[in-house]
Residue frames as a rotation matrix with the C-alpha (Angstrom) as fourth column:
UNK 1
-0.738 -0.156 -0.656 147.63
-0.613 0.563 0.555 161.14
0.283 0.811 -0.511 125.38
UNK 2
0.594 0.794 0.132 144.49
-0.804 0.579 0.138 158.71
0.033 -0.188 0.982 125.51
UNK 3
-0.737 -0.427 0.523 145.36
-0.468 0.882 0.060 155.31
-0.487 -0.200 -0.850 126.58
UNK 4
-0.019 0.439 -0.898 144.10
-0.998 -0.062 -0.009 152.86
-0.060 0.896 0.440 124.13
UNK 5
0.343 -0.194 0.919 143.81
-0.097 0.966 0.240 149.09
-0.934 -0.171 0.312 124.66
UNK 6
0.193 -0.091 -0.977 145.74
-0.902 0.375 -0.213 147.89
0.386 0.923 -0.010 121.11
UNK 7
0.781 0.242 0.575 145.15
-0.204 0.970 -0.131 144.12
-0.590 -0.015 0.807 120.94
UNK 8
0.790 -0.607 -0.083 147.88
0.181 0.361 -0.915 143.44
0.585 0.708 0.395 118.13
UNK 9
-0.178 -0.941 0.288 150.56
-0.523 -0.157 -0.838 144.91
0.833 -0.300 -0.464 120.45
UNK 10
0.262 0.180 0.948 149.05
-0.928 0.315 0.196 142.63
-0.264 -0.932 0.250 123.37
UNK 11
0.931 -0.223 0.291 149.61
0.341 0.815 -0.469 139.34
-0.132 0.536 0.834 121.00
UNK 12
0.559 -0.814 0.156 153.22
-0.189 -0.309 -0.932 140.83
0.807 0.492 -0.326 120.09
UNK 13
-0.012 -0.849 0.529 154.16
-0.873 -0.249 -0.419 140.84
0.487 -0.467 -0.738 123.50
UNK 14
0.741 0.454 0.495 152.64
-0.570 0.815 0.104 138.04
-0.356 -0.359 0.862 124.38
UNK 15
0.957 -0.165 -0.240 154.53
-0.055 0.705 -0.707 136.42
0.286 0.689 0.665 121.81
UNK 16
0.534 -0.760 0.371 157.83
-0.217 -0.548 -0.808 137.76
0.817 0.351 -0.458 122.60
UNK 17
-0.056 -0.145 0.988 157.56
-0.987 -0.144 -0.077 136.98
0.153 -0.979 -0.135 126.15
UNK 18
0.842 0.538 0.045 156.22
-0.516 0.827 -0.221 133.32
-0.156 0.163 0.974 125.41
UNK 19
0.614 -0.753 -0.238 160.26
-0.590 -0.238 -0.771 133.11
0.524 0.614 -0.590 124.40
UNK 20
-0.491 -0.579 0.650 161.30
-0.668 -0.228 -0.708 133.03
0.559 -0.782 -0.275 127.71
UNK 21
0.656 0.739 0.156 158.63
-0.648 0.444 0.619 130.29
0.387 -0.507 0.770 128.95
UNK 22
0.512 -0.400 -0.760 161.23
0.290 0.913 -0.285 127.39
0.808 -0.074 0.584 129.52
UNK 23
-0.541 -0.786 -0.299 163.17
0.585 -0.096 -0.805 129.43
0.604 -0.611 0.512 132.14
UNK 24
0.264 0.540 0.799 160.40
-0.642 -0.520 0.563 131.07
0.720 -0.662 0.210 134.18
UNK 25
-0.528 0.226 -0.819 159.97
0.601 0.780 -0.172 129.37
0.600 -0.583 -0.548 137.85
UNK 26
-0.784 0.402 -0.474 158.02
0.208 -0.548 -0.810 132.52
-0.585 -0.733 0.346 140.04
UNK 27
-0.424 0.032 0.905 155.15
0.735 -0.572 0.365 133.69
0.530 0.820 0.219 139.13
UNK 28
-0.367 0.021 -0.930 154.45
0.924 -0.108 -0.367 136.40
-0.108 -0.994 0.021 141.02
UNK 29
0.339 0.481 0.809 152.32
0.632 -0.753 0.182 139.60
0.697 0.449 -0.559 142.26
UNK 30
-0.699 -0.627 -0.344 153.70
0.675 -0.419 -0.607 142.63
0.237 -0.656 0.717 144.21
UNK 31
0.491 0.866 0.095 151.46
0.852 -0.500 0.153 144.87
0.180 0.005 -0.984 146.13
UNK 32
-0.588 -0.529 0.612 152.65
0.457 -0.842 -0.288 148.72
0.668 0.111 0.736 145.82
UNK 33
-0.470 0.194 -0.861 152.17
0.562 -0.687 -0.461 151.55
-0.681 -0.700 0.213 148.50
UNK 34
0.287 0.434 0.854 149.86
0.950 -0.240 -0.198 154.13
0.119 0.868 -0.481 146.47
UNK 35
0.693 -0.319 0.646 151.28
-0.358 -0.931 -0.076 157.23
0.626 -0.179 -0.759 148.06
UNK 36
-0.003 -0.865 -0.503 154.75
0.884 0.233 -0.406 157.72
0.468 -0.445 0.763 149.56
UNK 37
-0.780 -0.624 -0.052 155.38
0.626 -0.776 -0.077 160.73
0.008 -0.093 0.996 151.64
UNK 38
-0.243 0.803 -0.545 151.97
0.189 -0.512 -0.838 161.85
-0.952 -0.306 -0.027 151.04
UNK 39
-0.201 -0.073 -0.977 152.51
-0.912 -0.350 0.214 162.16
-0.357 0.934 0.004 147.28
UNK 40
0.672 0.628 0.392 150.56
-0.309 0.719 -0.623 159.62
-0.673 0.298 0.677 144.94
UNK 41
-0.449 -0.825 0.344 152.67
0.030 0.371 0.928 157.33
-0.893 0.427 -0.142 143.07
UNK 42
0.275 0.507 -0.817 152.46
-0.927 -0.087 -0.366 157.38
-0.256 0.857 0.446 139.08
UNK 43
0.977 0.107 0.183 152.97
0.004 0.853 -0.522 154.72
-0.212 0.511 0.833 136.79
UNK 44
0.658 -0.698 0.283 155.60
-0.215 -0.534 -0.817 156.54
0.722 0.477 -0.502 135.74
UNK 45
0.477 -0.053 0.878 157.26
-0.811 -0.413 0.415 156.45
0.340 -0.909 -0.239 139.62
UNK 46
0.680 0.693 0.239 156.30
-0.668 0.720 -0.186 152.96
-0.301 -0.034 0.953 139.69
UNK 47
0.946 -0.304 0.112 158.39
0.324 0.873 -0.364 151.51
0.013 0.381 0.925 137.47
UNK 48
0.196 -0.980 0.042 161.31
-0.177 -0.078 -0.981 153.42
0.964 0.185 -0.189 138.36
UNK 49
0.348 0.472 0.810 160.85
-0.934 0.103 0.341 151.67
0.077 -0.875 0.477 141.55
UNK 50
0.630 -0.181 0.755 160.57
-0.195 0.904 0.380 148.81
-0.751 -0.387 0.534 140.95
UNK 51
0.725 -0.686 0.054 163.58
0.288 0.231 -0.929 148.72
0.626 0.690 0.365 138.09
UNK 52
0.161 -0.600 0.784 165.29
-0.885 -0.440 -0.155 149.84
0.438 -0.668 -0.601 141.51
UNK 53
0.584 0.557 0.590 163.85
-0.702 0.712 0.022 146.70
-0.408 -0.427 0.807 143.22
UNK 54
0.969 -0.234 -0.079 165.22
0.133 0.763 -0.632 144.64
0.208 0.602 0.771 140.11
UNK 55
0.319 -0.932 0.169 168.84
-0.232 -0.250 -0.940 146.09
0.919 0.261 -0.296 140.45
UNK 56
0.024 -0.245 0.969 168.75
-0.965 -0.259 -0.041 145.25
0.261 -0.934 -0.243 144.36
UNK 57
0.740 0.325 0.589 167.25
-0.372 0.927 -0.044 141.83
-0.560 -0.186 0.807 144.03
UNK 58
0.851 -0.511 0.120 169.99
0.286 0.261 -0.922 141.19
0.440 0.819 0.369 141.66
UNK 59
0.149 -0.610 0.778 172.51
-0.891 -0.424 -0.162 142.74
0.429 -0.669 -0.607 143.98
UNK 60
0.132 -0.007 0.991 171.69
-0.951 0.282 0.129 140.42
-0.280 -0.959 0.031 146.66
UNK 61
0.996 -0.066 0.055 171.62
0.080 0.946 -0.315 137.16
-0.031 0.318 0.948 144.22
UNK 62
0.645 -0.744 0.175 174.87
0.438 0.172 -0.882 137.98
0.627 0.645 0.437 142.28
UNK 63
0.429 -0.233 -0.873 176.85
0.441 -0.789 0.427 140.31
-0.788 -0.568 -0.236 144.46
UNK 64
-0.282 -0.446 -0.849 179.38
-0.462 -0.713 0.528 142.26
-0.841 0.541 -0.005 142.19
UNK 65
-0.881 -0.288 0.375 178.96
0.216 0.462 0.860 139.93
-0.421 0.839 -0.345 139.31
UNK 66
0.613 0.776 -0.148 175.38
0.535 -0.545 -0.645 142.18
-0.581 0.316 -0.750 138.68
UNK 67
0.877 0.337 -0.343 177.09
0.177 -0.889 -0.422 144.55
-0.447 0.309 -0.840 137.92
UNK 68
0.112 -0.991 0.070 180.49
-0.430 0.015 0.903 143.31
-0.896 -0.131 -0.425 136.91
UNK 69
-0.887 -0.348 0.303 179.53
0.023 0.623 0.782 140.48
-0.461 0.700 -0.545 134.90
UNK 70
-0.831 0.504 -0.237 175.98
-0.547 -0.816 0.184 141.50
-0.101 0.283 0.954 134.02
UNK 71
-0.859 0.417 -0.296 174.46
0.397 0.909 0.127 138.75
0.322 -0.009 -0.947 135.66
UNK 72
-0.545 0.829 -0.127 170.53
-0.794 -0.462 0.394 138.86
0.268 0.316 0.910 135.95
UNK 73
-0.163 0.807 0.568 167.33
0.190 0.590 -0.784 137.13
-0.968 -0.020 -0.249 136.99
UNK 74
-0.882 0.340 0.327 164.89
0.281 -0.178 0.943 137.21
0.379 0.923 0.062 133.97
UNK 75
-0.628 0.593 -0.505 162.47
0.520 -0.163 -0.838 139.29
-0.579 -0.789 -0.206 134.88
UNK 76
-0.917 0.136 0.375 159.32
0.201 -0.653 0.730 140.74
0.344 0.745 0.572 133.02
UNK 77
-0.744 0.475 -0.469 156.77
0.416 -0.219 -0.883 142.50
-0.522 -0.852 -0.034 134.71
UNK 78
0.019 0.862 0.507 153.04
0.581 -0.422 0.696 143.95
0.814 0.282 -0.509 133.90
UNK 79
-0.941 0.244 -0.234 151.67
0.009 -0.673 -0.739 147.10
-0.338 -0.698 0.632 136.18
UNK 80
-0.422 0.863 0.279 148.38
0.496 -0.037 0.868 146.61
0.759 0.505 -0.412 136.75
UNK 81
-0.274 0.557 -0.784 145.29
0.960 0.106 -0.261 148.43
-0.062 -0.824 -0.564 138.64
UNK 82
-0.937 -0.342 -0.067 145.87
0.262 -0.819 0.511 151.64
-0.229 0.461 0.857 136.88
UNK 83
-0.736 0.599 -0.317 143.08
-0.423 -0.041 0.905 151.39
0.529 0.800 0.283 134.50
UNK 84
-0.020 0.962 -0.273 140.83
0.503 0.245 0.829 149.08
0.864 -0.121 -0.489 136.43
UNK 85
0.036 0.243 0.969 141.24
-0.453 -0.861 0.233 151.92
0.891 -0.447 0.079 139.33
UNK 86
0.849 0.102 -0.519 141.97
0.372 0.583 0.722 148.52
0.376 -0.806 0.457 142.27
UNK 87
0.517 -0.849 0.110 145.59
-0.228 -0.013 0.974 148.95
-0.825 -0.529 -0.200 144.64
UNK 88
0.203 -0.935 -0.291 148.77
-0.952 -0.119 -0.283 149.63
0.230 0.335 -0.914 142.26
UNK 89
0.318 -0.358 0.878 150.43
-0.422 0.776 0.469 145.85
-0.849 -0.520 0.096 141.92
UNK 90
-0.227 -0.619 -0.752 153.15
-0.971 0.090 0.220 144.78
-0.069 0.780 -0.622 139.69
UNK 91
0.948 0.302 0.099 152.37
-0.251 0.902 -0.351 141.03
-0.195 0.308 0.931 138.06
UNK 92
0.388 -0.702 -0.597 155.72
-0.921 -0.327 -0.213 139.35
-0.045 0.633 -0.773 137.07
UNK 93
0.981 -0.173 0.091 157.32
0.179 0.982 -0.059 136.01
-0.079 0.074 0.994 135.75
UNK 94
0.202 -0.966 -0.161 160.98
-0.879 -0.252 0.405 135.49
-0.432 0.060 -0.900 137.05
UNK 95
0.989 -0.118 -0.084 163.51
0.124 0.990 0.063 132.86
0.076 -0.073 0.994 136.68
UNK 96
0.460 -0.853 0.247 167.07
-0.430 0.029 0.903 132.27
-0.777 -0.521 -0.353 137.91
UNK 97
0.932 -0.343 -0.119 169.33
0.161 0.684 -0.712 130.86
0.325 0.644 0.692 134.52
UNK 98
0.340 -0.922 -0.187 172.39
-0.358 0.057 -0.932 131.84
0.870 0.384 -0.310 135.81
UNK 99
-0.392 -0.553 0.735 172.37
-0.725 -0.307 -0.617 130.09
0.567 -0.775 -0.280 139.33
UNK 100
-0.540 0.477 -0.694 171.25
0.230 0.876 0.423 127.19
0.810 0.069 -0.583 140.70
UNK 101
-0.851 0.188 0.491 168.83
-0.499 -0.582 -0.643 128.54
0.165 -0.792 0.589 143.31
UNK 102
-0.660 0.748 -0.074 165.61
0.747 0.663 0.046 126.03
0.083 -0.025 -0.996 144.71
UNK 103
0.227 0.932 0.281 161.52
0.566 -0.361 0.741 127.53
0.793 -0.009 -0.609 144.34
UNK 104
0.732 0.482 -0.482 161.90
0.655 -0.302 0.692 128.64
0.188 -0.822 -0.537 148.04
UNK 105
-0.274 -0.955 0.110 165.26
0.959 -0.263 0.111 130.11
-0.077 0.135 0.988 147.78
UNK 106
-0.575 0.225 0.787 164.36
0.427 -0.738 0.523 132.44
0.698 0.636 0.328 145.06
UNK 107
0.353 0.935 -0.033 161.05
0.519 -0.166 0.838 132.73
0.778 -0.313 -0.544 146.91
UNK 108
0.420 -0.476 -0.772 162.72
0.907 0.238 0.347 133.86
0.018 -0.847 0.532 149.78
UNK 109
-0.609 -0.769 -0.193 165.07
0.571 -0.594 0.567 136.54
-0.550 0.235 0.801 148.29
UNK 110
-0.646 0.155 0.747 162.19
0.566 -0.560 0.606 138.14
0.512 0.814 0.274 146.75
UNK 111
0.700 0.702 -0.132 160.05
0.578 -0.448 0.682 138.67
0.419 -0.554 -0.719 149.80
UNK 112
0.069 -0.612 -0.788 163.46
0.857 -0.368 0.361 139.85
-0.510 -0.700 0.499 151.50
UNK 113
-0.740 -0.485 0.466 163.64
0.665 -0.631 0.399 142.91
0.101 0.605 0.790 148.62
UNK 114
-0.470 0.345 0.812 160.51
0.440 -0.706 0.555 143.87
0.765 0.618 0.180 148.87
UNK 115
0.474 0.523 -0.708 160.19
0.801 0.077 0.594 143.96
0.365 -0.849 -0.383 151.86
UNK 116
0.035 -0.724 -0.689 163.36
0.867 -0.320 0.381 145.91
-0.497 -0.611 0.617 152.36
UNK 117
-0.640 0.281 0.715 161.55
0.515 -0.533 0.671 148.61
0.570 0.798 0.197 149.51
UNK 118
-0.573 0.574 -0.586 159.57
0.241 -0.565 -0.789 151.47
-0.784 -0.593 0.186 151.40
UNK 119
-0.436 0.829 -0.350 157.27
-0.843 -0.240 0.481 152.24
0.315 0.504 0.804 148.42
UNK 120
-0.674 0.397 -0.623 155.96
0.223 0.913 0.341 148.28
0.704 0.091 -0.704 148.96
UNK 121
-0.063 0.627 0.777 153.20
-0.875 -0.410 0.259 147.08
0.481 -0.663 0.574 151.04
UNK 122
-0.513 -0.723 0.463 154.87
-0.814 0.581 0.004 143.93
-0.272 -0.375 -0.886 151.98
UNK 123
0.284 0.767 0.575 152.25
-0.294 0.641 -0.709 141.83
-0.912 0.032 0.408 150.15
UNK 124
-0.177 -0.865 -0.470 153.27
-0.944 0.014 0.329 139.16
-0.278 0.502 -0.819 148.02
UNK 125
0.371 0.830 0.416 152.18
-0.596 0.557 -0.579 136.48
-0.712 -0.033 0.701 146.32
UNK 126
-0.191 -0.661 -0.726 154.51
-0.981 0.149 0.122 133.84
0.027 0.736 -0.677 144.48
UNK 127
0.583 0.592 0.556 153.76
-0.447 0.806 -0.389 130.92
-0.678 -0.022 0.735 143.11
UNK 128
-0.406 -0.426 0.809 155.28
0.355 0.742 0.569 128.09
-0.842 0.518 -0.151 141.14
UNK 129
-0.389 -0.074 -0.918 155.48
-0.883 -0.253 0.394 129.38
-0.262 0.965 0.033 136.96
UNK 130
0.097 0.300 0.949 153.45
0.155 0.938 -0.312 126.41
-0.983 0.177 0.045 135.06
UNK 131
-0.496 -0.345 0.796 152.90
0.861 -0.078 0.503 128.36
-0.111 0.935 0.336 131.59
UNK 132
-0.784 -0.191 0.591 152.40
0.608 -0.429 0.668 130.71
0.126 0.883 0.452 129.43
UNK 133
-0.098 0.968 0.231 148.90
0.687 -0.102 0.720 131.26
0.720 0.229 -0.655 130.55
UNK 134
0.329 0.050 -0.943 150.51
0.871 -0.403 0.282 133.32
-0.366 -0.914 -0.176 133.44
UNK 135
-0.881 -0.380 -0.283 152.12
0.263 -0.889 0.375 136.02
-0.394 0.256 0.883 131.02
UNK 136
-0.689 0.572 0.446 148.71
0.354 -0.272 0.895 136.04
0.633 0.774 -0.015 129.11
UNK 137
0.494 0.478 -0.726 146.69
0.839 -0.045 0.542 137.01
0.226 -0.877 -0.423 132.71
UNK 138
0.024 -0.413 -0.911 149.43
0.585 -0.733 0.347 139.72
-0.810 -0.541 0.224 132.92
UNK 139
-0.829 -0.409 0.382 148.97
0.520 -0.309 0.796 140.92
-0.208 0.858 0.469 129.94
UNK 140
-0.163 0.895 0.415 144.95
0.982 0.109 0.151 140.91
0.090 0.432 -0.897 130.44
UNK 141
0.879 0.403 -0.255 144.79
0.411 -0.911 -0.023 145.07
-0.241 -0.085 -0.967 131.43
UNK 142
0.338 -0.844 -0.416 148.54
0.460 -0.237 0.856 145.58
-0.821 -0.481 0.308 130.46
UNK 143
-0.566 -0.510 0.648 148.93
0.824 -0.322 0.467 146.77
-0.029 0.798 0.602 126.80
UNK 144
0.608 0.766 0.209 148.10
0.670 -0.353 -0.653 149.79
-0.427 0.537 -0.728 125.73
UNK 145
0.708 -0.420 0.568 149.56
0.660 0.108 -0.743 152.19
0.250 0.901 0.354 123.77
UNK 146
0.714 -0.426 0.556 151.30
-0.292 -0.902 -0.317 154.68
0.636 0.064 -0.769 125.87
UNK 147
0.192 -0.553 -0.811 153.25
0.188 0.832 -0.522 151.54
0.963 -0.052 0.264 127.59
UNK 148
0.048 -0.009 0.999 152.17
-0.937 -0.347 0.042 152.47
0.346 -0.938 -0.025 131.32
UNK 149
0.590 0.551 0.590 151.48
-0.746 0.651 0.139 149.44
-0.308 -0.523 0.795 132.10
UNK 150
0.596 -0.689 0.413 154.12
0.539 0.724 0.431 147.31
-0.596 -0.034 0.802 130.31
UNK 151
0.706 -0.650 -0.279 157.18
-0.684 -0.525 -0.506 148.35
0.183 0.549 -0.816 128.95
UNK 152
0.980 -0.186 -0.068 159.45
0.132 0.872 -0.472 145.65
0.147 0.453 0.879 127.39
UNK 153
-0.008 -0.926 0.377 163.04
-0.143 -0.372 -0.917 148.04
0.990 -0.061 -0.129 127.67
UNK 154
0.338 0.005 0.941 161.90
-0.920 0.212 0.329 147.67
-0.198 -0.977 0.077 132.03
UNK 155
0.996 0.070 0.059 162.39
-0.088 0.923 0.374 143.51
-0.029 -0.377 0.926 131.62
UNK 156
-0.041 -0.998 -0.056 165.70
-0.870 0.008 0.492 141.94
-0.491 0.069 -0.869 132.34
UNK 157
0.999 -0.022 0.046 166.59
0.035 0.945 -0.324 139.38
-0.036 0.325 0.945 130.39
UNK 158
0.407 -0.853 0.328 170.39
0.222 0.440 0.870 137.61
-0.886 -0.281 0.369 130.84
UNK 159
-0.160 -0.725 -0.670 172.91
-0.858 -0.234 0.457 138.20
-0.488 0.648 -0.584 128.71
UNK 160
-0.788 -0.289 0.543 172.67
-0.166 0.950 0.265 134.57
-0.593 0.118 -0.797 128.03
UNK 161
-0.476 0.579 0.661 169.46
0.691 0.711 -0.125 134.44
-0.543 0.398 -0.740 126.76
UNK 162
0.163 0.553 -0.817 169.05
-0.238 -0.782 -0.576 137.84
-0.958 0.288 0.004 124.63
UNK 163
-0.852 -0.461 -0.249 169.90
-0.333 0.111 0.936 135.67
-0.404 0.880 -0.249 121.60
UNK 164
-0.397 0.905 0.152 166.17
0.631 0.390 -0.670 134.15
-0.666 -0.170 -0.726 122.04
C-alpha cells in the first residue's frame, strides 16, 4: 500500500485529540531500540510494544483496578521517524484523571516502565503538557493513510472521559 500524507485526516485527529487537552500533564518522547534480537522492528511491532508498555504502566499506577476496574492513564501516542528515516520514537501526551499523582510522580513511573521494556533505549524526554500545540507537533509526520504512524483504537482514554 503507498503511504500517503492525507491532511483532512491530520485536522480530524487533531481535532479529536484537542478533546482531551484539559487533562493532559506529560508531554512526552520515547526513544525505541530499532532491532531486537537482531531482527528490525516494524511499525507494526512497535506499537504492539508499546500498547504492552501502556498495559504495564497502568499496572504499576492502578494495580488490579487496571484491569478490574478499567482504570487508565489517557494516553495518545504518534510513531514517528518512519518516514523521515531518523531513530524509531514514540511522541505522546499523557495525563493521570483518575489519581491524584504530582508532574514528577507520573514522571517518575514512566521512566521506571520504560526502562523496565527491553525493546526501549532508555531515552526519554518528558516535559510539562502546556497545549494543544504539542498534539499538533505529533501529528506533524504522523497521519497518513495506512495509520502506521497513528492509530486512534492504540490510545487509552478512561472510562470516565470516553463520553468527550
Amino acid at each position: 500500500m503507498e503511504r500517503r500524507y492525507d491532511e483532512r485526516l491530520q485536522t480530524q485527529t487533531e481535532t479529536w485529540m484537542a478533546k482531551y487537552d484539559e487533562h493532559l500533564t506529560h508531554a512526552c518522547t520515547f526513544t525505541c531500540k530499532q532491532e531486537v534480537a537482531g531482527v528490525e522492528l516494524t511499525a507494526e511491532q512497535l506499537w504492539k510494544c508499546w500498547e504492552n508498555y501502556c498495559k504495564y504502566l497502568n499496572r504499576i499506577i492502578y494495580k488490579h483496578a487496571a484491569k478490574k476496574h478499567n482504570k487508565s492513564l489517557l494516553i495518545m501516542a504518534t510513531l514517528h521517524g518512519e518516514l523521515s528515516h531518523k531513530c524509531l520514537h514514540i511522541h505522546a501526551a499523557i495525563g493521570c484523571v483518575d489519581r491524584e499523582l504530582s508532574f514528577d510522580e507520573l514522571k517518575g513511573l514512566l521512566n521506571k516502565a520504560w526502562r523496565d521494556m527491553r525493546w526501549t533505549k532508555n531515552i526519554t524526554e518528558i516535559k510539562p503538557y502546556k497545549d494543544k500545540g504539542w498534539i499538533g507537533y505529533m501529528l506533524n509526520e504522523s497521519v497518513r493513510l495506512d495509520l502506521n504512524s497513528v492509530d486512534i483504537t492504540r490510545c487509552f482514554i478512561p472510562p470516565t472521559l470516553k463520553t468527550l
